[in-house]
Phi, psi and omega in degrees: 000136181258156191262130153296192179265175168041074170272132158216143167349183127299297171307321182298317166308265251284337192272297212248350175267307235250114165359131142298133184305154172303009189238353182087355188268117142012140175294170170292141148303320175311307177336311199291306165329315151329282187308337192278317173257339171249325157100181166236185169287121173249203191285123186036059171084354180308188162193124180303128160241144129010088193271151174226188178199141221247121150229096193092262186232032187225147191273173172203143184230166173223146172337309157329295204288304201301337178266341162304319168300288192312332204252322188285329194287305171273017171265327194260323107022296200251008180270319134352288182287343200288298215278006184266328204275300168299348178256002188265342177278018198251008167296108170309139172334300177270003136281295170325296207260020160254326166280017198026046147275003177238000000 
């Protein structure tokens, strides 16, 4: 197995790699925990996790792992919205005239 570059903590990613809330604070450690074991929602039930590598019993994350997660999260986000958006542009005529928009 090859060790990535840069292993840095969790606390450390969560103080100093990982976006900041709009308010300027850090994410909750819980989040970061979160992300790392449940993950968020992606696309048709998968779920994004965090990645992490495990050296002895303590997690570490890289710098990589943290933009791979951030980029898988706003691809299922915006794909999400791609396909609500396609399905509303999916009105049949006789929706439209039913809803006496025609």
């Amino acid at each position: 197995m090859e060790v990535p570059d840069e292993l840095v903590t969790l606390d450390y990613a969560r103080k100093h790699k990982i976006p900041r809330r709009p308010d300027g604070k850090p994410v909750n450690p819980s989040t970061v925990s979160r992300w790392t074991h449940k993950g968020l929602e992606g696309l048709d039930g998968d779920r994004i996790t965090l990645a992490v590598t495990y050296v002895g019993s303590r997690p570490y994350v890289t710098a990589k792992s943290i933009n791979e997660f951030f980029a898988a999260v706003t691809y299922a986000k915006l794909e999400r919205h791609r396909r609500v958006l396609e399905q509303q542009s999916d009105v049949t005529d006789d929706e439209m005239e039913a809803a006496g928009l025609l």
